[in-house]
C-alpha positions in Angstrom: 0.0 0.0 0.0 3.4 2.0 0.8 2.9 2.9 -3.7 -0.5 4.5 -3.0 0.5 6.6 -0.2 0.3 10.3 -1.1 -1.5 10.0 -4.0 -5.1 11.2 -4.8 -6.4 8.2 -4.3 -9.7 7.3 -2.6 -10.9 4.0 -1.2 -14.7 3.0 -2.3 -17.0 0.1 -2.1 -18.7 -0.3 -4.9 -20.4 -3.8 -6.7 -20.2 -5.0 -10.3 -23.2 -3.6 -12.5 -26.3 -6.0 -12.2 -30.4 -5.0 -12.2 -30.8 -7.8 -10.1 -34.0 -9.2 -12.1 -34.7 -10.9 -15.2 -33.7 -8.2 -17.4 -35.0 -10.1 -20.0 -38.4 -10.4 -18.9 -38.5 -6.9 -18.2 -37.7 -5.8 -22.0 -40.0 -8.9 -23.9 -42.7 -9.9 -21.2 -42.8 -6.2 -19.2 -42.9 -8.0 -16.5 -40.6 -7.9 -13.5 -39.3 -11.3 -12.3 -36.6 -13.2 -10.2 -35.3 -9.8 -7.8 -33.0 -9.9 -5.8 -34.3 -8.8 -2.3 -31.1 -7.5 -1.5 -30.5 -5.1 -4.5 -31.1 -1.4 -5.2 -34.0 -2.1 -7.4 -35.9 -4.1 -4.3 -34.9 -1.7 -2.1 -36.6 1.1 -3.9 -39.7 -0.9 -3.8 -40.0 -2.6 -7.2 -41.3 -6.4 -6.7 -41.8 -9.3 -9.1 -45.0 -9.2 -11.0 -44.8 -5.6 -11.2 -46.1 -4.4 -15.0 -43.4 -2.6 -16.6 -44.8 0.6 -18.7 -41.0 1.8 -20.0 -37.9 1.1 -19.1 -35.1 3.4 -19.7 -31.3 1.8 -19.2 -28.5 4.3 -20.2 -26.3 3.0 -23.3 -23.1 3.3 -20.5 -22.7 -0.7 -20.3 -21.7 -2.4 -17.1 -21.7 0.9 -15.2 -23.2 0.6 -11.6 -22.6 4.6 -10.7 -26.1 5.0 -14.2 -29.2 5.5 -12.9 -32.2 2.7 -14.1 -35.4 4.2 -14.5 -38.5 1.6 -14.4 -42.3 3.0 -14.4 -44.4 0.4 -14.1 -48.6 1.2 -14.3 -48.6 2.0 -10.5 -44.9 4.3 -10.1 -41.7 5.3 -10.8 -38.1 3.6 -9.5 -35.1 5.0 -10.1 -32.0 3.2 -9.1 -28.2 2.2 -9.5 -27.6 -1.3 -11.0 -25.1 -2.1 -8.1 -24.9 -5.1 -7.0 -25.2 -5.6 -3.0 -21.4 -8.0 -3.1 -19.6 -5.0 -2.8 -15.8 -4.7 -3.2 -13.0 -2.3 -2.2 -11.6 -0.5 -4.8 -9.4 2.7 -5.3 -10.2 5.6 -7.3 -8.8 9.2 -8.1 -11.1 11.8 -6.2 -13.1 14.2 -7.4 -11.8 17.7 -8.6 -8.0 17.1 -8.5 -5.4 19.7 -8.0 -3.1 20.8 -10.5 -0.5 19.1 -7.9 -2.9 16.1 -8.3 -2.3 16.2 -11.8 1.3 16.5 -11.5 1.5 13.6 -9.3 -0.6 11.1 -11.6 1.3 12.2 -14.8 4.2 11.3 -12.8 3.3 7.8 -11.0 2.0 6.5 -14.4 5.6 7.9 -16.5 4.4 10.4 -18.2 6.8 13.0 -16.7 5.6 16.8 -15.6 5.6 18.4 -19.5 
């Protein structure tokens, strides 16, 4: 961990992309089926059987941070396709400093030009 230190680095959890239902039956049947009880999309209240009206799924594939819209003919769910096995992982935070900058171009070779 000693090659992260000082760097603009955060620590997240965050779990792979998944609706966690049968997307498939969703899109062909409009019907919602096989949720997970422990995923966003259950946790925002969306149960099997529910009748889906539209679905809208951003074109970013495999991307748990995109929102899923679902409005079925009773309501609205919006939710992250995040799966509830979450893991650690490190990314660079948000709005980095010109010495930020510096210190990336630097740690991946590419100098200070």
């Amino acid at each position: 961990m000693a090659l992260l230190k000082n760097k603009p680095l955060e620590k997240t959890m965050m779990g792979a992309c998944s609706s966690s239902f049968d997307g498939e039956a969703a899109m062909k049947e409009k019907v919602i089926k096989k949720i997970d009880k422990k995923s966003n999309a259950y946790k925002v209240g969306l149960r099997d059987g529910d009748k889906v009206v539209a679905l809208n799924v951003p074109k970013k594939e495999y991307d748990p941070a995109q929102i899923i819209t679902i409005k079925t003919t009773n309501k609205t769910f919006e939710f992250r396709p995040e799966s509830p096995d979450k893991k650690k992982l490190y990314q660079f935070k948000p709005n980095l400093s010109a010495e930020d900058k510096i210190k990336i171009k630097k740690f991946f070779g590419a100098g200070s030009e």
